[in-house]
N, C-alpha and C positions, 0 to 999 in steps of 0.2 A: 192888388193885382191878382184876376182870378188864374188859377190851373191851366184853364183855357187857352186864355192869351199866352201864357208860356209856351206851353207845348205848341200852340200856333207857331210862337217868333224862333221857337229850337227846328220846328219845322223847317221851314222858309231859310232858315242861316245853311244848315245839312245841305237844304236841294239847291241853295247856291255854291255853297263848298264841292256838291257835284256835279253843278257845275264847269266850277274848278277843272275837277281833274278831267273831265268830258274835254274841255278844251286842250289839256294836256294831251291826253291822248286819242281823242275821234278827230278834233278841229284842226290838229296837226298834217290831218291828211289831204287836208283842203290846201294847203301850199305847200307840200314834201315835195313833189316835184317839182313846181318851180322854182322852191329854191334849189335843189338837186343839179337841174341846169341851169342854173343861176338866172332864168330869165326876169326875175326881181333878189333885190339883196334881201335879206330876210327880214330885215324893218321892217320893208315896205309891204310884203307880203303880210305880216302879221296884222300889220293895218289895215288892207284890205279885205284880207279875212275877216278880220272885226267888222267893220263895215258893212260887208256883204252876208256875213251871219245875222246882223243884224235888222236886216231890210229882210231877211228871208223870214225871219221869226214871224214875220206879220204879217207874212202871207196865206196863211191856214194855219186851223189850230185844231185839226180832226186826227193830229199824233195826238195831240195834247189830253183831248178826252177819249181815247184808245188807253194813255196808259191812265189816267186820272179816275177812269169810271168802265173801265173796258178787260182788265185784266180781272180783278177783285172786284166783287159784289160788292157797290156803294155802301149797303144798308146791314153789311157787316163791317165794314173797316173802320177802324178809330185812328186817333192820329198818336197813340203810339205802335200800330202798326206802319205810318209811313216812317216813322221816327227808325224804326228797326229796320225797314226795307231801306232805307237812306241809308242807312249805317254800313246792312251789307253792299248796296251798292261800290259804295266811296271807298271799301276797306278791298275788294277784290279789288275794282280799277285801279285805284290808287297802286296796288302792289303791282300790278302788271304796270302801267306806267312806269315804276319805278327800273325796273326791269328791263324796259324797252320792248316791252309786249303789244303789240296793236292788239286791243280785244275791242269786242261790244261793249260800250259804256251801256248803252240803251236795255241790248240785255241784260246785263248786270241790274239795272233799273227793273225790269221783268221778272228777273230772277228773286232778286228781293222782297217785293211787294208779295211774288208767290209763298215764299219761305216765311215771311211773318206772320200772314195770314193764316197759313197751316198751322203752324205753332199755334195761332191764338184759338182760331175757331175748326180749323182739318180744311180737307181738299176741298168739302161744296163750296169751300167762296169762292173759288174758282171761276171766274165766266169764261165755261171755254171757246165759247164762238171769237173773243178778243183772243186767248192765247192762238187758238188755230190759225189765227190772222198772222202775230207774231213767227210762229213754225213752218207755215206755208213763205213769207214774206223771207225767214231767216236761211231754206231752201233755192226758193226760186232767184232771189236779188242778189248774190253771189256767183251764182252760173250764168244770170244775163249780165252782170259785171264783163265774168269772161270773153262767154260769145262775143257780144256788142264790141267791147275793146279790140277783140282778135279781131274781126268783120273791120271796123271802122280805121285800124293801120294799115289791112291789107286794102284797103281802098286809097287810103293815101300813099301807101308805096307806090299802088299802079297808077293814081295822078299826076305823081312827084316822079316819074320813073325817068323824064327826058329834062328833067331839072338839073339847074346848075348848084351842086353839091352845099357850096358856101352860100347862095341866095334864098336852097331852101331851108338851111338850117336859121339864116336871120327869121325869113318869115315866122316859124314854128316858134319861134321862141319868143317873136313879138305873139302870135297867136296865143300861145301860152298863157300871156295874161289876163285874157279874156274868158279864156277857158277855165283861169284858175279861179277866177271870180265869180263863174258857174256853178262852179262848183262847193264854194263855199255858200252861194247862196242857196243853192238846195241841202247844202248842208243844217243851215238857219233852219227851213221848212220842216227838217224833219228832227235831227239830235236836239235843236235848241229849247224842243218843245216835252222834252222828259220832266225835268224839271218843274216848267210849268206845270203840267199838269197834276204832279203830288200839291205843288204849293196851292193851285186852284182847290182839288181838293179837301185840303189842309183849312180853306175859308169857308169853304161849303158847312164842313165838318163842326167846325166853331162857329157857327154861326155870324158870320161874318159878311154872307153872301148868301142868296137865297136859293139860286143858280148856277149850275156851270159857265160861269162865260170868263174866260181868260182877261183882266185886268191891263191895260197896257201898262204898266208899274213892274208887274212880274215879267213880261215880254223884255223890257228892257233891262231890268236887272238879270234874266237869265242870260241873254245875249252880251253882257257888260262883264260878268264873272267868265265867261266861258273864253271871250278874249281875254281877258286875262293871263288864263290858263296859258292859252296859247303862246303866248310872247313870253308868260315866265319858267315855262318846265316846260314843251313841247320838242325840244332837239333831239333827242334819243327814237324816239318816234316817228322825225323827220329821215334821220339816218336809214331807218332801217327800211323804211318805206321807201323812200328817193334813192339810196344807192343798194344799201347792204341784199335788196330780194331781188333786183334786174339792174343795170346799169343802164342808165335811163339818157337820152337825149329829147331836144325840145321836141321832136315827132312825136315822141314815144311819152311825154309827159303830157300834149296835147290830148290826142288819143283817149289815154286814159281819163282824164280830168271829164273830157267832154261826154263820153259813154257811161262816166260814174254820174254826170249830175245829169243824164235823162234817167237813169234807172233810179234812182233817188227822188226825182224829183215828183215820178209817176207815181212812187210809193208813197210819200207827204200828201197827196190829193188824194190817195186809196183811203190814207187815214193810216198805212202799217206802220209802226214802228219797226226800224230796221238799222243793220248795224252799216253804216259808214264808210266804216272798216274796211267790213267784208266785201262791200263794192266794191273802192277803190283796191284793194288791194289784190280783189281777181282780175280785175281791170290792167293792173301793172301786169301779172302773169300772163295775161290774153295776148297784151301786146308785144310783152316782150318773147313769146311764142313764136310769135309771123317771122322772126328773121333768124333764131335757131332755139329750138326748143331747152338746151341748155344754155341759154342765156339766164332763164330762171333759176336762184337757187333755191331746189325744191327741198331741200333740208329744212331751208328756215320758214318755206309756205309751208312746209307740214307741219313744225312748231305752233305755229301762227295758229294754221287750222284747226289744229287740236284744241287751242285753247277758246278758241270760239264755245267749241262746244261743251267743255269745261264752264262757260261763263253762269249761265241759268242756273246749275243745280249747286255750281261753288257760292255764286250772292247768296242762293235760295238757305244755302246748311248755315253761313255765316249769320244770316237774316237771323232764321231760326234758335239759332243756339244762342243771340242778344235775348233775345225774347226769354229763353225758358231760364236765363239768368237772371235777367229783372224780376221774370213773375215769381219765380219760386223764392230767390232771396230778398227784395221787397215788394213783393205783392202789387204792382203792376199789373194794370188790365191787359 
């Protein structure tokens, strides 16, 4: 069995492991709210997230080669740099996860591939037209989170404004599910394809594939692990998203759900990789804005916030510091 093939299959196990924890903690935000207002019991939800991540994965795959051939220069990267960018990845998320931190999986992914590659070869492998994509997308797609969500409750207060209190809290909450499934599916379009895109790499690289074109093999095992995630470690993420940052009702979980998977969904066809997270989660603040500005608790969006941006250059150090351990104590390319 050659070198190759190893580091290929250690490859592929890593970017399913994260997978993993992507579904822990991004995929959870595709049903926080509805389970929040209970408009599905959390089984149910779990499953349809799966489901609907999984129909999204195969709807484009232009994240997929953003981070796979978009971030780092093809024609430096070898596959124990993704093996090191995987590692930082899965070890910062994972610790926020653990925590109950919503961060960027995706960045953490960006962050990584940066930090290994530095280490291997310095900054030019750099491609920065992809990161600039990343930095503009990691800006912009958090404040239209905001807006859009604040815009799209104050439209429904003043729809709902001569409604009958208990008929519109059913509808909302049947709506809910609809919404919540939107929202996982533009979820699929754009987090489920991180992953992908190292493992596509990762066959390019081994020669395994002669081209970039995403395998429906890895499609479905990315979107198979990432449910996963979701149903076995995602409630700490759910909490904190669904009640602990706004106390949320079906309006207010609609709202949000529906305004996070147009901005999401716009960015998956852009080709940005973008965080999730950060959508939904300004999305929750936007809405829960329109009816008193301290209904947010902006203690815990500033936590949150902070660590957003903490994400890139924490994968990037962790990345980095595997690398100059392997190479210098075994001589690792």
């Amino acid at each position: 069995m050659s070198e190759t093939f190893i580091l290929v299959g250690v490859t592929i196990i890593l970017a399913w492991g994260y997978d993993f924890i992507n579904g822990v903690n991004d995929c959870a935000n595709a049903i926080a709210t509805t389970v929040s207002t209970r408009a599905l019991k959390p089984y149910q939800a779990v499953l349809m997230a799966a489901v609907f991540n999984t129909l999204g994965a195969f709807v484009t795959t232009a994240v997929a080669k953003t981070i796979g051939k978009g971030i780092v220069d093809p024609a430096e990267i070898n596959l124990w740099i993704l093996i090191f960018a995987l590692v930082g990845a899965i070890v910062w998320s994972g610790s926020c996860s653990y925590l109950g931190i919503p961060i960027s999986v995706t960045h953490a992914m960006v962050g990584g591939l940066m930090g290994a590659a530095a280490a291997a070869f310095g900054i030019g492998t750099w491609q920065w037209a992809g990161i600039q994509k990343v930095l503009i997308a990691m800006v912009v797609s958090p404040v239209a989170g905001f807006v859009i969500g604040h815009i799209f409750m104050v439209g429904i207060l003043w729809l709902s404004r001569r409604a009958v209190p208990r008929k519109a809290h059913k509808f909302f909450r049947v709506s809910q599910i609809f919404s919540a499934a939107g929202m996982a599916f533009s979820h699929g379009s754009n987090d489920a394809q991180n992953a992908m895109g190292v493992i596509t790499a990762a066959l390019v690289i081994g020669g395994f594939q002669t081209e970039f074109h995403v395998p429906v093999w890895v499609i479905l095992g990315s979107a198979l692990f990432m449910g996963l995630g979701t149903q076995l470690g995602g409630w700490r993420i759910i909490r904190t998203m669904g009640s602990r940052m706004v106390r949320l009702q079906p309006s207010h979980g609609f709202s949000a759900e529906t305004s996070s998977a147009l901005v999401i969904f716009v960015n998956s066809w852009l080709g940005a990789p973008i965080s999730t997270t950060q959508v939904i989660a300004t999305a929750i603040m936007g809405v829960g804005a329109t009816e008193n500005i301290n209904a947010v608790r902006w203690a815990l969006a500033r936590r949150i916030v902070i660590t957003w941006f903490l994400t890139i250059p924490g994968a990037a150090a962790i990345s980095a510091v595997c690398y100059y351990f392997m190479h210098y104590l075994f001589g690792v390319a």
